[in-house]
N, C-alpha and C positions, 0 to 999 in steps of 0.2 A: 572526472570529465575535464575535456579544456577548453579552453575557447584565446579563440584568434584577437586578436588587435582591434579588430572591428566590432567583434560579438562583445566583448568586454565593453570598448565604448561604448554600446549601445545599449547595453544591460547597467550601467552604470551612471550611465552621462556624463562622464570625462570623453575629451576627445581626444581623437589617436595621435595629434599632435603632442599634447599635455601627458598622454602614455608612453611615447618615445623618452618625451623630456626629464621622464621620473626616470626612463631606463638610463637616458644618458647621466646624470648626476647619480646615479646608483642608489635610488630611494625606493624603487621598485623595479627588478628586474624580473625577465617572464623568468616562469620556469623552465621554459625553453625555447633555441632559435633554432629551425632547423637548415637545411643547406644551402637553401633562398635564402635565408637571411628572413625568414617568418618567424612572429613573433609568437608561443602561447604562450596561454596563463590556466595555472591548475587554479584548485581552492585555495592554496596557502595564501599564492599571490591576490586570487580575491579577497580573500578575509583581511589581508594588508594593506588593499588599497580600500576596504572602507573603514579602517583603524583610522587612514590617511586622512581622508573625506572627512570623519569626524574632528581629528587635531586643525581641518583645514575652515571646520564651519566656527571653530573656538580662534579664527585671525592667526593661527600658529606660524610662523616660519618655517619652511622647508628645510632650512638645515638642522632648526629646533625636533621637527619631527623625525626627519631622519637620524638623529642621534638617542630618540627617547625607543623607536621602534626596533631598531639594529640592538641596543644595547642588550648583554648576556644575558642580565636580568629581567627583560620586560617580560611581561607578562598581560595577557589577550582580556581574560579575564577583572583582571584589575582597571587595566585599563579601561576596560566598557563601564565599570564603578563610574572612574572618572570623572569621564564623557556625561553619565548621567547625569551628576550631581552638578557639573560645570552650565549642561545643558538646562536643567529644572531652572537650576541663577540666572540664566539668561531670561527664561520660561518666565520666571519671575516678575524679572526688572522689566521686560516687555510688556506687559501686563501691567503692570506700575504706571508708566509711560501712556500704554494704549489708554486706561481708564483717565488719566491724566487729561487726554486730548477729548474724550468723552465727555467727561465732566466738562472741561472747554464750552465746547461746543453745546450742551444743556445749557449751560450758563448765560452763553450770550442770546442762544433760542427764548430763555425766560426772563432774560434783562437782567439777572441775577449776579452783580460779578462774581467773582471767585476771591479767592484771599491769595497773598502774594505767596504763603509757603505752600498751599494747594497746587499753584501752579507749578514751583521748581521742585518740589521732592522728590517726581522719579528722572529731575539729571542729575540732583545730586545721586541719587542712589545709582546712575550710571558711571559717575566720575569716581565713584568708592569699586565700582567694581572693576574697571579700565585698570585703577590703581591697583589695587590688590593682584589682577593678572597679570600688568608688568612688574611690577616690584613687589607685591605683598611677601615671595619667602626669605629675600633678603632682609627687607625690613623689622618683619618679624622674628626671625634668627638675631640680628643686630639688636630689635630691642623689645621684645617678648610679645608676645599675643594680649596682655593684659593695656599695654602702653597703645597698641595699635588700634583693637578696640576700641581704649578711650576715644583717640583722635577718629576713627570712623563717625563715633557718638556724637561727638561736638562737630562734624561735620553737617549730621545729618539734622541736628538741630538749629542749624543758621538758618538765620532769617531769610529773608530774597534778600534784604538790604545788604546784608553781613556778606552773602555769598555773591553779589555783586561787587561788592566791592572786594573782595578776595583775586577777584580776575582783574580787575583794574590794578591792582597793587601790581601783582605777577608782569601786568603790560609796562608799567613805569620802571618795576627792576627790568625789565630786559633793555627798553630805552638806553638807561644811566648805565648797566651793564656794558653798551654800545660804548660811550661813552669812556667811562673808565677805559674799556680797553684801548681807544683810541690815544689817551695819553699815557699809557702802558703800567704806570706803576701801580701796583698792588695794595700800596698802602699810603694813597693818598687820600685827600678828604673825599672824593669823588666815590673813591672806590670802597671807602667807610660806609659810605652812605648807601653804596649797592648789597653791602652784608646787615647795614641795619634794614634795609627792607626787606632784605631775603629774609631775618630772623622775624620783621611783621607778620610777613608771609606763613610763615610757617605757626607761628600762633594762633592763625586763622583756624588753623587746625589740633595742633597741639595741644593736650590737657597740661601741658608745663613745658617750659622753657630754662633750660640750663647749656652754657658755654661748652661743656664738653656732648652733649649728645648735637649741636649745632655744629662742632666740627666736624664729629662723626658721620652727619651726612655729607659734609664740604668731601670726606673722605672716597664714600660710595660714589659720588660723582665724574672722579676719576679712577677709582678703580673698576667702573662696572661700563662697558661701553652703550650700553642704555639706557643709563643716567649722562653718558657723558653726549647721549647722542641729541638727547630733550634740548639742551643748552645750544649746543654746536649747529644744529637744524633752524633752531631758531635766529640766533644770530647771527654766528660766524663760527670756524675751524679756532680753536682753543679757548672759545667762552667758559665751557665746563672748567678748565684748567685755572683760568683765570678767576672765575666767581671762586671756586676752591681755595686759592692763594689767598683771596680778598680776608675771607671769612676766617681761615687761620690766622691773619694778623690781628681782626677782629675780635677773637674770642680769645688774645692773648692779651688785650689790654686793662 
């Protein structure tokens, strides 16, 4: 069976705009156009565009999805594994959150406060999973499942106070980050002082701290343009490069 431009949109809820646009960037193309220039779509093109829908309810990137669904080896099957287990974590942590805001809410209904780690557990348990979805296979390729968990654990047992002050740290390195780059050298006291916080920073989390696995992120920073992009969005165009530079002089002293 096929269906038009229109009948897909509306069997789907994408719109026909948003289906040309897959067609133009070559992420889904119909199965066929006939001599008007109409567009159909069989089943394949169905079952692709709600692989799509699904990489797209997980925040994916379209050029990200388009390279995991095109590639030789994908696989439909597997991938709906995926999707399920990505989806249940989400399932989850929403759930986390909603009783979260429930609890809330009972609370103040009954005059009752709440206790401070009651309140933030399920953002941290959102921040661990943000993380894990941009960076967790690099991280864990770099520095095993055993290392990563730790620092999940110690995350998830910070206090409000601890995990407050974790984001204020992060606000003051980017500040002095500013800073440093503004008088440009890498290894000045300025810029000393933007790697001793980065490394506070990262103990927030970390179940240990050693000089060489401290460069090793300085490293991923610029070689991964999503690490490099955290920095550069934040501040300015070569922050990532710079904090980089800082922290190698730093973990060479």
């Amino acid at each position: 069976m096929e269906y038009t431009i229109q009948e897909l949109a509306q069997m789907s809820g994408v719109s026909t705009r948003t289906l040309r646009y897959y067609d133009e960037i070559g992420l889904l193309k119909p199965g066929r156009t006939n001599d008007a220039g109409y567009r159909f779509y069989g089943q394949f093109e169905v079952d692709m565009l709600q692989q799509i829908l699904f990489y797209r309810a997980l925040d994916m990137k379209l050029a990200t999805i388009q390279q995991i669904i095109q590639a030789s080896d994908f696989q439909p099957k597997e991938a709906l594994e995926t999707h399920r287990a990505a989806l249940l974590k989400r399932k989850e942590q929403l759930e986390q959150i909603l009783q979260t805001v429930e609890r809330t809410i009972q609370s103040i209904e009954e005059e009752r406060p709440m206790t401070n780690e009651e309140k933030f557990i399920g953002f941290k348990e959102k921040l661990i999973e943000k993380n894990e979805k941009q960076y967790g296979q690099e991280i864990r390729a770099k520095y095993g499942d055993d290392q990563v968990d730790a620092s999940n654990a110690k995350l998830m047992n910070m206090t409000e106070e601890q995990y407050q002050a974790m984001q204020q740290l992060e606000q003051q390195l980017f500040e002095r980050l500013k800073e440093a780059m503004e008088i440009g050298d890498t290894n000045n006291d300025v810029a000393m002082e933007v790697a001793e916080l980065h490394k506070r920073w990262l103990c927030f989390s970390w179940s240990q701290y050693s000089k060489e696995a401290h460069a090793g992120i300085a490293q991923i920073y610029t070689a991964d343009e999503r690490f490099t992009a955290y920095y550069d969005e934040r501040i300015t165009e070569g922050a990532a490069q710079f904090l980089h530079d800082a922290i190698i002089h730093y973990t060479k002293k």
